[in-house]
C-alpha positions in Angstrom: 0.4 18.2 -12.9 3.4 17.8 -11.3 6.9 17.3 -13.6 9.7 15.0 -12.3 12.6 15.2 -14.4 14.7 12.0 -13.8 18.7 12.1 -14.7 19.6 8.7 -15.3 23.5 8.4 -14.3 23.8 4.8 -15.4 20.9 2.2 -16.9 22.9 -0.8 -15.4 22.9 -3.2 -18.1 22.7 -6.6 -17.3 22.0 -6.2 -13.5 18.2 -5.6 -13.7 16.3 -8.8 -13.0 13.5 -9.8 -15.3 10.8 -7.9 -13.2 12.1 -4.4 -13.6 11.7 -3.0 -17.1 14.3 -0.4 -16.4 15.7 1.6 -13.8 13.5 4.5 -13.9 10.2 2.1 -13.4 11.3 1.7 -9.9 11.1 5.4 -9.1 7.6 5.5 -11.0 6.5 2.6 -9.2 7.5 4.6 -5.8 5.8 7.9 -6.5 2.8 5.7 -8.0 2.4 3.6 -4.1 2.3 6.7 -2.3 -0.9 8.2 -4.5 1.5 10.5 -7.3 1.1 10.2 -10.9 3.4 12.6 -12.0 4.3 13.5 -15.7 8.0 12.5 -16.3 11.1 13.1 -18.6 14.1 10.9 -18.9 17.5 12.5 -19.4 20.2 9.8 -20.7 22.9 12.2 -18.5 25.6 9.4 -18.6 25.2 10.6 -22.0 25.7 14.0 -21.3 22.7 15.2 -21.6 21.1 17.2 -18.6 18.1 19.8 -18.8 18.1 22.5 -21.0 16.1 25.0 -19.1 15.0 24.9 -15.2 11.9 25.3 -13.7 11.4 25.8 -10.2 7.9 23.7 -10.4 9.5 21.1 -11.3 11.5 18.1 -9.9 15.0 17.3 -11.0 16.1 13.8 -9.3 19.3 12.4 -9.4 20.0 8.5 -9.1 22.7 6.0 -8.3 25.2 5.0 -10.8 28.2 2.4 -10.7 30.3 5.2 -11.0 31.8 7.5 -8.4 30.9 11.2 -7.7 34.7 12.1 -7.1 35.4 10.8 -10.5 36.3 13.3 -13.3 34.7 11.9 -16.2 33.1 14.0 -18.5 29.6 13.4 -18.3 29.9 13.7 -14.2 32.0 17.2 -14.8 29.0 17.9 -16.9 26.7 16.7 -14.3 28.3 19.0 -11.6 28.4 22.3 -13.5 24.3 21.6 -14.2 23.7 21.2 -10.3 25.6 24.6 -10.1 23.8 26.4 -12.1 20.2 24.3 -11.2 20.4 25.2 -7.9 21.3 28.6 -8.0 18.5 28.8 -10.3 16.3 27.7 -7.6 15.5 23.9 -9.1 13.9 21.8 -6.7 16.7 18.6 -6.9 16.2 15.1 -4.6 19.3 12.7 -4.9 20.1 9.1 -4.1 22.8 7.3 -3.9 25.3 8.5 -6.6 23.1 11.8 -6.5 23.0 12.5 -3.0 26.7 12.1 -3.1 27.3 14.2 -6.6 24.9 17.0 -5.5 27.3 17.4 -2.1 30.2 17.8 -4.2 28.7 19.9 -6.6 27.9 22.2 -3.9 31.3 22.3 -1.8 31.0 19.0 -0.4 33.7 16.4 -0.1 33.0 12.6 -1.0 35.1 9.6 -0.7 35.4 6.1 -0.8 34.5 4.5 2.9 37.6 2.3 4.4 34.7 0.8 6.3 33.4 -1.5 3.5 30.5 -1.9 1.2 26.9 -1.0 2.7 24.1 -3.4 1.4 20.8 -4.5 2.8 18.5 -2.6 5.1 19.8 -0.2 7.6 18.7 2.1 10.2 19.5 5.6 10.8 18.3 8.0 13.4 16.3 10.8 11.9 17.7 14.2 13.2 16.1 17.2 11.3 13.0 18.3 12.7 11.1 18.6 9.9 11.8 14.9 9.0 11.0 13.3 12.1 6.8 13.0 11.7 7.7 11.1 9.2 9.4 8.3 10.7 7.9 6.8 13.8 10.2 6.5 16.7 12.8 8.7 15.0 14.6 5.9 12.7 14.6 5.7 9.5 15.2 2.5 7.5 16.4 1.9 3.8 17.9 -0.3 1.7 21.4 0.4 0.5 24.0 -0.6 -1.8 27.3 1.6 -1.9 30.7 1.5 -1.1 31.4 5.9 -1.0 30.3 7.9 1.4 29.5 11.8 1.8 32.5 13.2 4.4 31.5 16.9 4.6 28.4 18.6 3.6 27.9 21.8 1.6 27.9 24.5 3.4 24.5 25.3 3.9 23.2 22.0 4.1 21.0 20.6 7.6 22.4 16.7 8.2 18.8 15.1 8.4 19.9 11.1 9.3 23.2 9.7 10.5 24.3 6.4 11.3 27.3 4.8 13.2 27.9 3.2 9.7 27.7 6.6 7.6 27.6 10.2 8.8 25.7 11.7 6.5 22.6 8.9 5.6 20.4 12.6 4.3 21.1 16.2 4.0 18.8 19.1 3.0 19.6 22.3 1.9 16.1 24.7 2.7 13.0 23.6 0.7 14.7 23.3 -2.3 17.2 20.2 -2.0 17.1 16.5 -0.1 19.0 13.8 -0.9 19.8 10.1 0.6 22.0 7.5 0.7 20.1 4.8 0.7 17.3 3.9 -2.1 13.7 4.4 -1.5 13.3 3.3 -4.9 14.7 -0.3 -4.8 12.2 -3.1 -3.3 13.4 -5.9 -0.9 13.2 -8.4 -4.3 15.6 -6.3 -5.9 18.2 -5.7 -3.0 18.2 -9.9 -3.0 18.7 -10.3 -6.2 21.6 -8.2 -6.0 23.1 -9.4 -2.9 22.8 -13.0 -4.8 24.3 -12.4 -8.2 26.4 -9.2 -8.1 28.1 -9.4 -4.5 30.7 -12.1 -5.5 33.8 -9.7 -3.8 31.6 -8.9 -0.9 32.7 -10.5 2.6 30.3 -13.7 3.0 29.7 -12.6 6.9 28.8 -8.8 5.8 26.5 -10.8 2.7 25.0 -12.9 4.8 24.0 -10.1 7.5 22.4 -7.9 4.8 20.5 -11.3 3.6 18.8 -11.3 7.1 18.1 -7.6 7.3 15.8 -8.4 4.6 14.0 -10.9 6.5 14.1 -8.9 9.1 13.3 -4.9 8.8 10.8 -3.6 6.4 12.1 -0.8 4.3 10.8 2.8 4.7 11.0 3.9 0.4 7.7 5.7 0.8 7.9 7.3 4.1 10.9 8.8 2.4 9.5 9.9 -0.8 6.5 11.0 0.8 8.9 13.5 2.7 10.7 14.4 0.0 7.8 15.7 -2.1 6.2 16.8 0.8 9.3 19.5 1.4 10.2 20.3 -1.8 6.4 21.1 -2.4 5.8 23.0 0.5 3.2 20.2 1.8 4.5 20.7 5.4 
């Protein structure tokens, strides 16, 4: 059975609505949708606490977080000397968000915040990498997104999978063994509304009220993406 190891970088009190039990569910729901039942362990690494030992069977995500990735609070610098030594151990790691950004920093990246503004609602990128492209019919790929920092330069050895005119680096991949995104595949269209409706009081009302539409709009593409993910880091394609 396969193992996903989930390191929760924030729990986001108060901002789940009544539907979502916690965080994590959302990612369970995800893998669930797209056939997966997965066994699963729950690190509390805004805590500090990350995997003791690595396996290279297993899955190590990384999620989003209100915090930043540049930051140097303890529990990231934690977080960044276990991607180091994860990956050079050969973990299989997919992060979102927070996590695609802290795994490109970890690994000689740069990440900032974006003078462009906040990105929320659904957005489309154009899919790039070869490997990615059956995935996404006609080449685009759209998620939903909620983040104000962006990913300015990659690792070294990663492969820029999506780009945007919005942000550069939407996904990145390093071999078999390492995809992230910035947008989530995890969060459902109810979610994203609920909060674009009661967290998004600083937000410009035109740029709120254009992420409002795109979910009217688009339909989000979570489980293409998770389906790719798995599907690369398992050696399903």
């Amino acid at each position: 059975m396969m193992r996903i190891n989930i390191l929760l970088c924030d729990t986001f009190p108060g901002r789940l609505p009544d539907f979502i039990p916690n965080y994590e569910s959302l990612f369970m729901d995800l893998f669930a949708s797209i056939g997966e039942q997965p066994e699963y362990r729950i690190f509390q690494t805004w805590q500090g606490e990350v995997p003791a030992d690595i396996h290279t069977d297993e899955l190590y995500l990384i999620p989003g977080s209100l915090d930043s990735a540049y930051d140097d609070q303890p529990w990231i610098l934690n977080l960044l000397q276990w991607i180091q030594r994860a990956y050079h151990g050969g973990a299989k790691m997919m992060g979102i968000c927070f996590g695609h950004q802290v795994i490109a920093r970890a690994l000689g990246g740069k990440v900032c915040p974006f003078d462009g503004g906040m990105g929320v609602g659904i957005r489309t990128s154009q899919v790039i990498d070869e490997q990615m492209k059956p995935y996404f019919h006609g080449q685009e790929m759209r998620l939903l997104y909620s983040h104000h920092d962006q990913v300015m330069a990659l690792p070294q050895d990663a492969v820029l999978c999506a780009t945007s005119d919005f942000c550069k680096h939407e996904s990145f991949r390093i071999g078999r063994q390492v995809i992230t995104f910035q947008g989530h595949p995890e969060f459902t269209v109810a979610y994203s509304r609920h909060l674009l409706n009661n967290f998004c009081e600083d937000l410009d009302d035109a740029v709120k009220q254009t992420a409002l539409q795109s979910l009217d709009r688009m339909e989000p593409q979570g489980q293409a993406a998770a389906r790719y993910a798995l599907d690369l880091l398992f050696g399903r394609n």
